[in-house]
C-alpha positions as CSV (number, residue, x, y, z in Angstrom):
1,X,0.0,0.0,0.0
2,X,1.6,3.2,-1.1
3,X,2.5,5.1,2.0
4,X,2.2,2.6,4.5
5,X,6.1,1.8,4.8
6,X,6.7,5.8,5.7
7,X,3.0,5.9,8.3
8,X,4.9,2.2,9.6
9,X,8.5,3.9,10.8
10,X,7.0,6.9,12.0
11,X,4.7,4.8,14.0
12,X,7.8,2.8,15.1
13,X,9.9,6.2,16.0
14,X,6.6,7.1,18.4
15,X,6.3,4.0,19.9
16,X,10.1,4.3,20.5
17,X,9.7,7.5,21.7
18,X,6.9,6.9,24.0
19,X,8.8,4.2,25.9
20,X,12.0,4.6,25.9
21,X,12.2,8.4,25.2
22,X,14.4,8.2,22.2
23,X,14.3,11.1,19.7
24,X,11.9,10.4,16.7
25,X,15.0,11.5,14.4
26,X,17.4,9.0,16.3
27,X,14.9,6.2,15.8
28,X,14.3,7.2,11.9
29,X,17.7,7.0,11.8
30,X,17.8,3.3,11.9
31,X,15.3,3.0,8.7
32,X,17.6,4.3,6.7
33,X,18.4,0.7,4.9
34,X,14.6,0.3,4.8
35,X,13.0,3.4,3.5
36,X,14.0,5.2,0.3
37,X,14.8,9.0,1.3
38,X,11.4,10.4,0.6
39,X,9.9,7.7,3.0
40,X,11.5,8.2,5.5
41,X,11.4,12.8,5.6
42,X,7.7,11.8,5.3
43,X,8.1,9.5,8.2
44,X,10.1,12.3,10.2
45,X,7.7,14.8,9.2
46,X,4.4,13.0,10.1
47,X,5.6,11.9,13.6
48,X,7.6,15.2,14.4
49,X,4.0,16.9,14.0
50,X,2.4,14.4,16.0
51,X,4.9,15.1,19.0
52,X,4.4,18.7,18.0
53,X,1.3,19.5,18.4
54,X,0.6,16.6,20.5
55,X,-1.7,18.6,23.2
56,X,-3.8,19.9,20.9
57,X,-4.6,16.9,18.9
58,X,-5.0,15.1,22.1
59,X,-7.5,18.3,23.0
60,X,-9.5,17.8,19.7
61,X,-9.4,13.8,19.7
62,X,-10.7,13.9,23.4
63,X,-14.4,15.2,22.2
64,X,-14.7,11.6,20.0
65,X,-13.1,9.3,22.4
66,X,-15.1,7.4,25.3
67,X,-13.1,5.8,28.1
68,X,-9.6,4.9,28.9
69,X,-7.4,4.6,24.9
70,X,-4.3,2.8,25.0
71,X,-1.1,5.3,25.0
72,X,-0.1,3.5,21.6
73,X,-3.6,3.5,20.3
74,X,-3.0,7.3,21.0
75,X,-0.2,7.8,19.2
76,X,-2.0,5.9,16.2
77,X,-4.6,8.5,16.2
78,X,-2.1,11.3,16.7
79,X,-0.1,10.5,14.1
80,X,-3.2,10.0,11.9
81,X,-5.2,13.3,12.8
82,X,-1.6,15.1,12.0
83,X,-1.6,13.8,8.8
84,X,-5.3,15.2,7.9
85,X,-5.2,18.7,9.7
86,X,-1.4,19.3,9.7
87,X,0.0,17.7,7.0
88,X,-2.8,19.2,4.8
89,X,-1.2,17.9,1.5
90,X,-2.4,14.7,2.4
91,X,-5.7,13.4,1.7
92,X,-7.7,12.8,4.8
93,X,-9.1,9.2,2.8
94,X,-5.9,8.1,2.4
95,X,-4.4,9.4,5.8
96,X,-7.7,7.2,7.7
97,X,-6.9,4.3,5.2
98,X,-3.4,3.7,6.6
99,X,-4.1,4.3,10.1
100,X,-6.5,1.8,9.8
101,X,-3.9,-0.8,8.1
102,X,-1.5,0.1,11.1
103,X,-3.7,-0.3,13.7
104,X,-4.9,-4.0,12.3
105,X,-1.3,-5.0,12.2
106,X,-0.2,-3.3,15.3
107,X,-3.0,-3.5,17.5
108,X,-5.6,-6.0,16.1
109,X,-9.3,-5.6,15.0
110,X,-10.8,-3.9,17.8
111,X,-8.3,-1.1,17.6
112,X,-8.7,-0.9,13.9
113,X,-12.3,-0.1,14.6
114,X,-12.2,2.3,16.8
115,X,-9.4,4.2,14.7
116,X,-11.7,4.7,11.6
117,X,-14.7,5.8,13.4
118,X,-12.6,8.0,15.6
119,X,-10.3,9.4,13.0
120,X,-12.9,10.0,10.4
121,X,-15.0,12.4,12.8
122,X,-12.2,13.9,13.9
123,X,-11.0,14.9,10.4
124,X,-13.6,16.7,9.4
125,X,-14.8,18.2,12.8
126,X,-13.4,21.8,13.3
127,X,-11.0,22.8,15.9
128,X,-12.6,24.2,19.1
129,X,-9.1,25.8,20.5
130,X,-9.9,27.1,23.9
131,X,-9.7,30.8,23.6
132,X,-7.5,33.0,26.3
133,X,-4.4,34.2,27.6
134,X,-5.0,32.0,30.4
135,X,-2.1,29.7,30.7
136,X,-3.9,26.3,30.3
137,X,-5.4,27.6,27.2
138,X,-1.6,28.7,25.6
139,X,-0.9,25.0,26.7
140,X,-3.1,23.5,24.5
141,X,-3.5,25.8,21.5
142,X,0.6,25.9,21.2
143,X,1.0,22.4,23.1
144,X,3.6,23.1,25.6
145,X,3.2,21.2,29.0
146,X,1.1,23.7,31.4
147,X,4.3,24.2,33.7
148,X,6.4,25.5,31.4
149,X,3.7,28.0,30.1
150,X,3.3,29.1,33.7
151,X,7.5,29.9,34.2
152,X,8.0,31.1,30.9
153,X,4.8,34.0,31.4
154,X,5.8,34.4,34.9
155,X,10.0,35.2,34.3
156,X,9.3,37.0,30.9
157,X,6.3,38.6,30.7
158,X,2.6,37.4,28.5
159,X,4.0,38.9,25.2
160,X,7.7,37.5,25.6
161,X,6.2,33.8,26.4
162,X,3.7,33.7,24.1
163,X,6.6,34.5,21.2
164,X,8.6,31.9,22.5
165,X,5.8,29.2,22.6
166,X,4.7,30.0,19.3
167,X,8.7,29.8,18.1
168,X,8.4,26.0,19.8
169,X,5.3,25.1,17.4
170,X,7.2,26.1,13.9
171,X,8.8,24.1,11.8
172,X,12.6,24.5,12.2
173,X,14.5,27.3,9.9
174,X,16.7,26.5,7.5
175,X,20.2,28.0,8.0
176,X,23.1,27.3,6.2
177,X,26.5,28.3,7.1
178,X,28.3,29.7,4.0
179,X,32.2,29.6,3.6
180,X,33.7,33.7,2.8
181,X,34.1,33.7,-1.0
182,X,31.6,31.7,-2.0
183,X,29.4,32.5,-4.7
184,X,27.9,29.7,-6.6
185,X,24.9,28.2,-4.2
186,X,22.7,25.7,-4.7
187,X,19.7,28.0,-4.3
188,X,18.0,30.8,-5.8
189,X,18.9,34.3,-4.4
190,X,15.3,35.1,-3.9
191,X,15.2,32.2,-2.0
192,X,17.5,33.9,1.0
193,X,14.9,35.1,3.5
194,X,17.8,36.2,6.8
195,X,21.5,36.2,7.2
196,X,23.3,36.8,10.2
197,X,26.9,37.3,10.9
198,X,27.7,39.6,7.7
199,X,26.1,36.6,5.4
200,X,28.4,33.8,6.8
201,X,24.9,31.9,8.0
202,X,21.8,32.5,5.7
203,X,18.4,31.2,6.4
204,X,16.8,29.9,2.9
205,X,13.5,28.8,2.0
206,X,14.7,25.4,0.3
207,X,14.5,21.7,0.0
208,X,16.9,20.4,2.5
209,X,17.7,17.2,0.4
210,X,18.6,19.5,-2.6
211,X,21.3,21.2,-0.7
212,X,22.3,17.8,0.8
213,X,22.7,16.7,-2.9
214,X,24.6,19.7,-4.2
215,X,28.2,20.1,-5.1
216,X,28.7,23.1,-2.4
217,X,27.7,21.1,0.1
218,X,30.0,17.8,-0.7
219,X,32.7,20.0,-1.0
220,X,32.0,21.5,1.6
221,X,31.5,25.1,0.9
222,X,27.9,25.1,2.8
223,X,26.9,23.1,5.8
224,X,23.8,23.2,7.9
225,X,24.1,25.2,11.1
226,X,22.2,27.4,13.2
227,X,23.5,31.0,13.9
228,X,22.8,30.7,17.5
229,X,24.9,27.4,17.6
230,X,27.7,29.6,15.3
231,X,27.5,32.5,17.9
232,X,28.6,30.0,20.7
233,X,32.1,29.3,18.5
234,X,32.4,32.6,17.4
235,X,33.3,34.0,21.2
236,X,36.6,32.5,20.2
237,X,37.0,34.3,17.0
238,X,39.5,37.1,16.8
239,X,41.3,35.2,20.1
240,X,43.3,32.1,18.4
241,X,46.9,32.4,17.4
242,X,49.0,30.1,15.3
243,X,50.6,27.4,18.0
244,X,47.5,27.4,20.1
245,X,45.6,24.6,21.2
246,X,41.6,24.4,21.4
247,X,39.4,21.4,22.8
248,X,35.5,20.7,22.3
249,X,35.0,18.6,25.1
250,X,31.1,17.9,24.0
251,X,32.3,18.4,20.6
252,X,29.7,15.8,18.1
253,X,29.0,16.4,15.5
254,X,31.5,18.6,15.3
255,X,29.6,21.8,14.1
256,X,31.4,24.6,16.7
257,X,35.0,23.5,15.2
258,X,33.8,23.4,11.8
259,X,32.4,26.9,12.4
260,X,35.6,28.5,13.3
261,X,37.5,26.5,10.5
262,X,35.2,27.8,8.0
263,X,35.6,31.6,9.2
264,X,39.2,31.3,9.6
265,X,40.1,31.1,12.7
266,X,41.9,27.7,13.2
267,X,45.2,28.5,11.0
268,X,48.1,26.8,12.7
269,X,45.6,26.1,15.4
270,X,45.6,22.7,17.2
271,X,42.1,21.1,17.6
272,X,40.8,18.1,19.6
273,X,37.0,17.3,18.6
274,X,36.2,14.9,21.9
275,X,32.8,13.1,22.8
276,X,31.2,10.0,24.7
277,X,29.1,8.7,21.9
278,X,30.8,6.5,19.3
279,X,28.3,7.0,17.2
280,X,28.0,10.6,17.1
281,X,32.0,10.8,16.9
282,X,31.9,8.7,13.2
283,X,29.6,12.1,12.4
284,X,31.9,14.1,13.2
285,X,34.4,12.3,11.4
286,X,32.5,12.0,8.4
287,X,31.9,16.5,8.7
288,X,35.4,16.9,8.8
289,X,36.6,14.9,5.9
290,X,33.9,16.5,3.7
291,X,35.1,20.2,5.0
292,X,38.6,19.3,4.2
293,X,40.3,19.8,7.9
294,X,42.2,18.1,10.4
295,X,41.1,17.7,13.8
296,X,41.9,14.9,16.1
297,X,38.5,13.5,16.6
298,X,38.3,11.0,19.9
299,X,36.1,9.0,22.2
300,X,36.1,10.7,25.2
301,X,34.2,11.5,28.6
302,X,34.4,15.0,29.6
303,X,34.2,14.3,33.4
304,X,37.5,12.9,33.0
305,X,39.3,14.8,29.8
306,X,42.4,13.0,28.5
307,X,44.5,16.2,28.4
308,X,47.0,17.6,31.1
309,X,45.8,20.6,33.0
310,X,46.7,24.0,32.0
311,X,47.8,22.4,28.2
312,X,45.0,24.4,25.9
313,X,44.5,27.7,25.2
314,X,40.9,27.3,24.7
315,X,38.4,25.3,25.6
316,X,34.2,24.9,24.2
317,X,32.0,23.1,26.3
318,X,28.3,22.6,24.8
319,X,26.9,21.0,27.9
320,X,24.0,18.4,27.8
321,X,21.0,20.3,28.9
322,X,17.1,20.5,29.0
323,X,16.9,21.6,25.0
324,X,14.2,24.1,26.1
325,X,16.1,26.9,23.3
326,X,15.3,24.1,20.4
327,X,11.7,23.1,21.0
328,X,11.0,23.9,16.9
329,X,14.0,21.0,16.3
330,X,13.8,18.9,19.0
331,X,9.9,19.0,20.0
332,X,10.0,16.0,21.8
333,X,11.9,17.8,24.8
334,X,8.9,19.9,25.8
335,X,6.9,16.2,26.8
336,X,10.2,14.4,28.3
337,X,11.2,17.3,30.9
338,X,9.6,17.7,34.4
339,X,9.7,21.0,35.8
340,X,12.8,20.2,38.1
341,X,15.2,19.0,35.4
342,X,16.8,21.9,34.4
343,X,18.4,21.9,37.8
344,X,18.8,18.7,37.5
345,X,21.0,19.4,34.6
346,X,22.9,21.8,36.3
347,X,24.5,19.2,38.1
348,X,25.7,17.8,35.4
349,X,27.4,21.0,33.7
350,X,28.9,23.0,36.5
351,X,30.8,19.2,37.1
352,X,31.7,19.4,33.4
353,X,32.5,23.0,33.7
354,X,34.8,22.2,36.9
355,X,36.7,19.6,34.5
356,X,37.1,21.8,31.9
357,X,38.9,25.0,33.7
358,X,42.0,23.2,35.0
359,X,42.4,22.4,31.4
360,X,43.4,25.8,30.2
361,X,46.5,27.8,30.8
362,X,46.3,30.7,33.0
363,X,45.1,33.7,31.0
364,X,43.1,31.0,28.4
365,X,39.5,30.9,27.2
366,X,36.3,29.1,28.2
367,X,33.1,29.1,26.2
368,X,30.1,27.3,28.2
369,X,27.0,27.5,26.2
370,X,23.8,25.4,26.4
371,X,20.6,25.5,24.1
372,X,18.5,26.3,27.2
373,X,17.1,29.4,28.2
374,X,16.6,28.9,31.6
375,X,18.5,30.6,34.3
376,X,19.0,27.4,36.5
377,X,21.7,26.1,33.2
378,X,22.9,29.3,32.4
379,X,24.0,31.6,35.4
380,X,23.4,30.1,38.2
381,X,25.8,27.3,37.2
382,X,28.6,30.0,37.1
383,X,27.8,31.1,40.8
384,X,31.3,30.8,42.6
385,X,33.1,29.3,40.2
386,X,36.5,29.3,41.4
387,X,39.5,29.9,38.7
388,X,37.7,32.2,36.1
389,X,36.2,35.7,35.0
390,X,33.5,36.5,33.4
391,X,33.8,38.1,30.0
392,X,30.6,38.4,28.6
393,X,27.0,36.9,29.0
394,X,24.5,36.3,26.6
395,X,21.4,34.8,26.6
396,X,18.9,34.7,23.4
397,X,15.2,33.8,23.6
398,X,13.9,31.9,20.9
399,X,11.5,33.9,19.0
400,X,12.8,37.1,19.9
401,X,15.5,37.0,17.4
402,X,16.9,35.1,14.4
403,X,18.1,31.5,15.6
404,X,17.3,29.2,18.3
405,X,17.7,30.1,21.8
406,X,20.8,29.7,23.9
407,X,22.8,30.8,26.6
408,X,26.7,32.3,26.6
409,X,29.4,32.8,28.8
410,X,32.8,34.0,27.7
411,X,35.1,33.3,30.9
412,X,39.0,33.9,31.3
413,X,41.3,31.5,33.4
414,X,42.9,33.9,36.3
């Protein structure tokens, strides 16, 4: 049946998701033997809206459903409703049709049932969004957990929050990071809707696997990447020398070195790309070779850095956080976090942090950066830390400027 393999792995990537709270792009990432390329960015696409908008589907599904349904049953009808009323280029027939197929295989008759009559009232009902400033209302008409619409209105204001909810419920931007001197892109000039950083990222309005497939990207004159990520390796532009030596302690897949390689700043500089996941690491191989740089590139943990103290000049450190700055790329975030996580998470980074600082030689840099906006990963992590100034602090809201959000601190070795 045609579109059932793509409606199967997206099911799969839910599923996955739902018990084991993997990332739906992690588990697509599997099917990539399986599914021909446009299977599976239907597949991503079709369960990324389902986890996207997942409290307001549940909200509109709720009026046709009687009792106690099944969490996977759920994520059936999810991922079918998204298909008819977000994904609007696909035909609501065809959309019930497969979830119907899916739920006999998955689920058996009964299910089956129950999906058709549920899915094909539901598609054709209109949305009743509840109406309001209130927060449970935000909740469900940009479906962000309640919680987080309470802090976010409550630190920055109605207006400030409700931008940043409504950046979580977009599709992520495209940017592109753009070597100086190129010329010949793979796009249309029209097609350039942003740039940042005098033109060295540009946001475009274009297919994703046509840049993938062009000849600036294999040789590496373009490469996907996020100016707010880019900002994060830029504090180090303008401060490497010739002879010096920089580490990325949380470095896959390698997109902060890369950065500064592509704006020049790594010329007779050093680097060591380092990270605990294998996996990730062969990414970050794979980056380099295509851009053309050296790097040593290593399996490492970053609680316990194979490098002598005080031997860099420089060190980034992209901690593992709550991914509350990314919720347009990494929506599933917003339904895995409890409210107390992001200190949780600040365990974990001012121990990171403490590793790093002995590593650098007195007078050396630090960059700490996390794509989380919320105070408890960001400055209260650098309360009394011993063995550093603070150079600069920055902290970017998502949907208050171009980029994901993020937070930034600049600190010097004393």
């Amino acid at each position: 049946m045609e579109g059932l393999p793509a409606r199967r792995a997206a099911l799969e990537a839910l599923l996955d998701f739902a018990a084991n709270g993997t990332f739906v792009a992690e588990a697509l990432g599997r099917t990539r033997e399986r599914l021909d390329p446009r299977d599976r960015a239907l597949a991503l696409e079709s369960a990324l809206s389902a986890v996207r908008w997942m409290a307001r589907l549940d909200h509109h599904l709720d009026r046709f459903l009687r009792g106690n349904t099944p969490e996977p049953v759920r994520w059936l009808l999810r991922l079918g409703l998204a298909q008819c009323r977000i994904l609007d280029r696909i035909p609501v027939h065809a959309a019930v049709h497969v979830s119907v197929e899916l739920a006999h295989e998955f689920f058996g008759r009964g299910a089956a049932g129950l999906v058709n009559a549920v899915l094909r009232r539901a598609a054709h009902a209109p949305w009743e969004d509840p109406e309001g400033d209130e927060p449970a209302a935000l909740a469900v008409r940009t479906s962000h957990p309640a919680w987080l619409v309470q802090r976010w209105i409550r630190r920055h204001g109605l207006e400030t929050a409700k931008a940043m909810l409504e950046a979580g419920g977009r599709d992520p931007a495209i940017w592109v990071r753009v070597r100086p001197g190129v010329e010949v892109l793979p796009w249309d000039p029209a097609a350039e809707t942003a740039q940042a950083y005098d033109g060295f990222f540009r946001r475009v309005e274009a297919s994703r696997e046509a840049i993938l497939s062009s000849e600036a990207f294999r040789n590496g004159r373009v490469s996907f990447q996020d100016p707010s990520s880019g900002a994060c390796a830029l504090a180090l532009s303008g401060k490497l020398a010739p002879g010096m030596v920089v580490a990325d302690l949380c470095a896959a897949p390698g997109g902060k070195i890369a950065c500064l390689h592509d704006h020049g700043d790594l010329e007779g500089v050093k680097t060591f790309a380092l990270d605990l996941s294998r996996h990730r690491q062969m990414r970050t191989q794979d980056g380099f070779r295509r851009l053309g740089m050296r790097s040593t590139v290593a399996v490492a943990d970053g609680l316990q850095p194979p490098l002598r103290p005080g031997s860099l000049d420089a060190v980034l450190l992209d901690a593992p956080c709550s991914n509350l700055g990314v919720l347009s790329r990494r929506p599933e975030a917003r339904w895995r976090l409890r409210p107390d996580d992001p200190r949780q998470h600040a365990k974990l980074q001012r121990t990171l942090l403490s590793s790093a600082i002995p590593l650098v030689r007195p007078g050396g840099w630090i960059v700490y950066s996390v794509c989380s906006t919320e105070p408890d990963e960001g400055e209260k992590v650098l309360e009394d830390l011993p063995g550093v100034e603070v150079e600069h602090l920055e902290t970017r809201l998502q949907g208050m400027q171009e980029g994901d959000g993020f937070f930034l601190a600049l600190l010097r070795r004393v």
